[in-house]
C-alpha positions in Angstrom: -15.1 69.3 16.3 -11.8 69.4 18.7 -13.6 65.8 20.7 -14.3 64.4 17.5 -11.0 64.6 16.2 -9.1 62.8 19.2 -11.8 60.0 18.7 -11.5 59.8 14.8 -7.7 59.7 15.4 -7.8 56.9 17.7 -10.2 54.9 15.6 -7.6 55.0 12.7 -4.9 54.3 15.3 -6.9 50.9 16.4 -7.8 50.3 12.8 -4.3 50.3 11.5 -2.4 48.6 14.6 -5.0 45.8 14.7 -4.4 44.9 10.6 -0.6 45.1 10.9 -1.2 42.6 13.7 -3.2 40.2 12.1 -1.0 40.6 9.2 1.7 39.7 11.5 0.1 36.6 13.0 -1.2 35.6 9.1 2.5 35.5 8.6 3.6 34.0 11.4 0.5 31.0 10.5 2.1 30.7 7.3 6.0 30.3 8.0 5.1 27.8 10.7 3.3 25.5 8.3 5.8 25.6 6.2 8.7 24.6 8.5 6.4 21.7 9.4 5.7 20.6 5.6 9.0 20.9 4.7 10.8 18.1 6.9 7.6 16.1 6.4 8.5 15.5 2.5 11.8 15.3 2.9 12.7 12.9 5.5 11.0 9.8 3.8 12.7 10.3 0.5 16.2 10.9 2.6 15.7 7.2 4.6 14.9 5.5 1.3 18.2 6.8 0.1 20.4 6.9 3.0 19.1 2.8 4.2 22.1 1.6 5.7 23.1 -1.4 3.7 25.3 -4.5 4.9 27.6 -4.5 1.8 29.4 -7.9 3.3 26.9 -9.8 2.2 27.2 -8.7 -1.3 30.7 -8.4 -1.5 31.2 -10.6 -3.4 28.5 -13.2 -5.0 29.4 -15.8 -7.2 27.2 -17.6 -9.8 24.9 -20.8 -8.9 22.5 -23.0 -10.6 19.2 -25.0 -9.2 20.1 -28.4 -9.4 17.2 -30.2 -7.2 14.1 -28.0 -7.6 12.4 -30.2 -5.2 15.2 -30.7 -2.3 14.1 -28.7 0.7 18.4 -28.6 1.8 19.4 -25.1 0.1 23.0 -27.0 -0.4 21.7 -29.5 -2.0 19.0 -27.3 -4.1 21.9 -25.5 -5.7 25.0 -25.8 -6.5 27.6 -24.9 -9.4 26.9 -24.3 -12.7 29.3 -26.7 -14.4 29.7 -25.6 -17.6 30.5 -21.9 -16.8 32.6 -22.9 -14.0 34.7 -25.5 -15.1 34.3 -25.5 -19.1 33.7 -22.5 -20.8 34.7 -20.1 -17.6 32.6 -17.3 -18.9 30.5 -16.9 -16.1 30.2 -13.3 -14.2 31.5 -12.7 -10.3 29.6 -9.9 -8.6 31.4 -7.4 -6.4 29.4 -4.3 -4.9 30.5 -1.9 -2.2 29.4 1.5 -1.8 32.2 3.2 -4.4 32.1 0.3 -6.8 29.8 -2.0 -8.7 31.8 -4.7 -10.8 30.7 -7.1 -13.2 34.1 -9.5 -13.0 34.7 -13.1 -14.8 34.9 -15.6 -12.8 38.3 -17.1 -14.4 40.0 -13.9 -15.1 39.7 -10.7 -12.1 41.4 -8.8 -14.9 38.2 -9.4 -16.9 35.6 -7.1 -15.4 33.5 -4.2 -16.0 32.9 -1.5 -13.6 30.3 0.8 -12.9 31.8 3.6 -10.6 28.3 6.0 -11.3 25.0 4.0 -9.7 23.0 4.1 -7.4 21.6 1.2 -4.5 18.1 0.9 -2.7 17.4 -1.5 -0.3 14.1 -2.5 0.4 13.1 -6.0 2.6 14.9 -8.9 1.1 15.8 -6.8 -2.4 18.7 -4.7 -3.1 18.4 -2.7 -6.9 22.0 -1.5 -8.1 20.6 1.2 -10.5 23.0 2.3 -13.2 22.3 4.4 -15.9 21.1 1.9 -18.5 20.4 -1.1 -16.3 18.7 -2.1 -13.0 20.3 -4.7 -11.5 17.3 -6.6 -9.1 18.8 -8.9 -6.1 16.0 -11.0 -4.6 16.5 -13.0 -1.5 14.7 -16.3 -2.6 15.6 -18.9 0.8 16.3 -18.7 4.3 20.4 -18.6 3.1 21.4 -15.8 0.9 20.2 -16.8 -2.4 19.6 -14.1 -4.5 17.4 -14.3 -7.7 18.6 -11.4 -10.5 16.6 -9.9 -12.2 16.7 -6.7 -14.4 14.7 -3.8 -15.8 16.2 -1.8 -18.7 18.4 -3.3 -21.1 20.0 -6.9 -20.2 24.4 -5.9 -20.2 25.6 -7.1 -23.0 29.1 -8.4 -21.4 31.5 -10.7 -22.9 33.0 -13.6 -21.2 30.5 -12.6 -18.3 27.4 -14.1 -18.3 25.4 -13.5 -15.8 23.8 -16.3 -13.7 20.2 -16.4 -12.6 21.5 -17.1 -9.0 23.8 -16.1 -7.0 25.1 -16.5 -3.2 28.4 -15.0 -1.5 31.3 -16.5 -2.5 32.0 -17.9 1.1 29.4 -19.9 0.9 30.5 -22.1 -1.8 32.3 -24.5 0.2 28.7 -25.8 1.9 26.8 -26.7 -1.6 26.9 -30.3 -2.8 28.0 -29.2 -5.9 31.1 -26.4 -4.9 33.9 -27.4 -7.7 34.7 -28.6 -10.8 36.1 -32.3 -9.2 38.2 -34.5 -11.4 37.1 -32.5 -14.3 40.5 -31.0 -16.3 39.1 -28.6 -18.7 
């Protein structure tokens, strides 16, 4: 029984050391996956998010209308809406940097409506300004920067700021056909 006994011993010995290491390694198996899953989640919702963004562009977009649908010249395609402009002045201004998102008349900068709590995504030729009722869609629609907006949610319901269907930076203005309000003294 004494040469038994060193035997049984080191049986149990081998037994328990060789579980505590597989334990060990099953362990090890599963805290390395998981450092690898992790990151592999996270990083595409943190580029969608953190897409840097040429806010010059957008700075500041005022209001146009399409004036020769069939005109391949993008000056000459659009150009000022008139009657907001130069009669009624109750068109909207856009101005969007990264802290602010204003909805602004385009007679009256004291006229506005600011949305200090939204949220932007850029993705190809669209930018969304997300606030919390309204998603504001910019779509590049030429070659120049035209945008198209659109929205999802509920339409702002803004007055003395109505809100064009187009819209290009203001600093473009100048190269349209139609870029003022000429002789017109209203």
């Amino acid at each position: 029984m004494k040469k038994t006994a060193p035997l049984y011993y080191m049986a149990l010995s081998l037994a328990i050391f060789s579980c505590k290491s597989e334990n060990k390694e099953t362990e090890k198996q599963i805290t390395a996956s998981e450092q690898i899953t992790q990151p592999k989640t996270e990083k595409p919702a943190d580029k969608k998010e953190t897409q840097d963004i040429n806010f010059s562009e957008y700075s500041k977009l005022a209001p146009i209308e399409l004036k020769e649908s069939k005109s391949k010249n993008v000056f000459q395609k659009y150009g000022i809406e008139f009657s907001g402009n130069c009669y009624s002045c109750d068109l909207a201004n856009f101005k969007i940097n990264k802290k602010n998102f204003d909805i602004i008349n385009i007679c009256d900068e004291n006229d506005f409506k600011r949305f200090k709590d939204f949220k932007y995504e850029k993705l190809g030729n669209i930018l969304k300004i997300i606030t919390s009722e309204t998603t504001f869609i910019f779509t590049k629609v030429e070659n120049e920067p035209i945008y198209q907006l659109t929205f999802k949610g509920k339409k702002p319901d803004l007055k003395n700021k109505r809100i064009s269907e187009f819209y290009t930076p203001e600093n473009l203005i100048e190269k349209f056909e139609e870029h003022d309000c000429g002789d017109f003294e209203g």
